[in-house]
C-alpha positions in Angstrom: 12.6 -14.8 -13.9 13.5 -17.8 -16.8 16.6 -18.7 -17.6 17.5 -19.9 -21.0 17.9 -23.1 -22.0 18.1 -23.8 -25.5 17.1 -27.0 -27.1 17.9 -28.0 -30.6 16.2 -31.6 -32.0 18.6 -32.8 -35.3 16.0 -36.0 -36.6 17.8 -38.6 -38.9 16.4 -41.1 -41.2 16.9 -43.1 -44.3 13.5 -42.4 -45.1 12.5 -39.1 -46.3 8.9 -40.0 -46.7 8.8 -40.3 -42.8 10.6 -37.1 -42.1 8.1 -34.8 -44.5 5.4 -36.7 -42.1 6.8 -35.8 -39.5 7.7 -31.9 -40.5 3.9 -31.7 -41.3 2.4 -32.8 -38.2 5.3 -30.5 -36.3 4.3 -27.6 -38.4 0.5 -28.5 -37.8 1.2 -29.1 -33.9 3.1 -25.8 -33.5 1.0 -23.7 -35.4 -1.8 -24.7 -33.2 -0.3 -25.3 -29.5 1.7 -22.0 -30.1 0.5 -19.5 -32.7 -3.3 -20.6 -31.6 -4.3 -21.3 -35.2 -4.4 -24.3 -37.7 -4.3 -22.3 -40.7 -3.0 -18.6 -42.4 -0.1 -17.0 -40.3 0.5 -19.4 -37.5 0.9 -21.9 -40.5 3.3 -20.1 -42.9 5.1 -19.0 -39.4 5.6 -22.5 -38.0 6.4 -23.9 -41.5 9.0 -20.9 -41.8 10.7 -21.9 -38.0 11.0 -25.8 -39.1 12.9 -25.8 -42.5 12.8 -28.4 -44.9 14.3 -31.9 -44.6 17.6 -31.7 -46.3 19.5 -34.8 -48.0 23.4 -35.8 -46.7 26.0 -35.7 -49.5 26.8 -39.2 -49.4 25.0 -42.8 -48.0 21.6 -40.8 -48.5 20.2 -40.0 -45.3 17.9 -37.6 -44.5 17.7 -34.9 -41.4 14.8 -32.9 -40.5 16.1 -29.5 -37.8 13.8 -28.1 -35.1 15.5 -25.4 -33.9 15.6 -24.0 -30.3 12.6 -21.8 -29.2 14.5 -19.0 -27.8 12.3 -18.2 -24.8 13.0 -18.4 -20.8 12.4 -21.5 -19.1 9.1 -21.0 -17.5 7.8 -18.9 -20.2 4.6 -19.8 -22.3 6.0 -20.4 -25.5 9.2 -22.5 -23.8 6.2 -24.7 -21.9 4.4 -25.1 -25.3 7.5 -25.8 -27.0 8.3 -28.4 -24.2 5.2 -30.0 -24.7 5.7 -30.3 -28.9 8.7 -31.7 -28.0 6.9 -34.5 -25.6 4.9 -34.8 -28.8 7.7 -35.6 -31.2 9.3 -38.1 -28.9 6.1 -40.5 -28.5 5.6 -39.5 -32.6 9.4 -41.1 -33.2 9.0 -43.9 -30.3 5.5 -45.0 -32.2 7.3 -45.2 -35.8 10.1 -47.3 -34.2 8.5 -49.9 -32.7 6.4 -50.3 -36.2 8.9 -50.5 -38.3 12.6 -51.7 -36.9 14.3 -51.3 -40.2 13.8 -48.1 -40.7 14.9 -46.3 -37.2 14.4 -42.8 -36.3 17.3 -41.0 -34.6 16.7 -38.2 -32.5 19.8 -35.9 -31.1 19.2 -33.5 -28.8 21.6 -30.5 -28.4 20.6 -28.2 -25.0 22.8 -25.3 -24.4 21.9 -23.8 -20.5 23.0 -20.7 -18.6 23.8 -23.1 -15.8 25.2 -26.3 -17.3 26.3 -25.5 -20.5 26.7 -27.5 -23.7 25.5 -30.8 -23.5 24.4 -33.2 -26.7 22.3 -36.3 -25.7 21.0 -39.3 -27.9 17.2 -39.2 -27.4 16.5 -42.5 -29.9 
């Protein structure tokens, strides 16, 4: 039997144009490595589960939000989602080592039934 450990990804950029590139290919990547389809409902559902990249109120900056999966650990859709976020990380390493003046941040928030809260700097 899983047990749950929820992952939340918060993406941060002073580029938006890079963040709606991103949110495409994540929408793309999750539609097809979890809902089994590139197009019709595994599309609209994967663009409903990763909103849109919203704008700070001040110092413009931009944040794109993949929220947690909510399955067990072990489970299919936890694995898949595991392996999306693989994905993103070598998709954010790639852009930052193109381009250093534009870095991609990457915070990771994991809330487990057996450690807790934690919050971790990925990038």
């Amino acid at each position: 039997m899983g047990y749950f450990r929820d992952e939340h990804l918060i993406i941060t950029s002073f580029e938006k144009d890079v963040l709606d590139v991103i949110r495409v290919k994540l929408i793309e990547k999750i539609a097809k490595n979890l809902l089994g389809d590139d197009y019709g409902k595994p599309q609209q559902t994967a663009k409903q589960f990763i909103p849109p990249v919203i704008t700070t109120l001040a110092n413009t900056s931009y944040i794109l939000y993949v929220p947690m999966d909510g399955s067990k650990e072990g489970w299919t859709t936890s694995n898949d989602m595991d392996d999306v976020r693989a994905w993103l990380y070598r998709e954010v390493d790639k852009i930052n080592a193109k381009d250093d003046k534009n870095h991609i941040g990457v915070i990771r928030i994991e809330n487990c039934d057996y450690n807790g809260l934690s919050v971790e700097k990925i990038e």
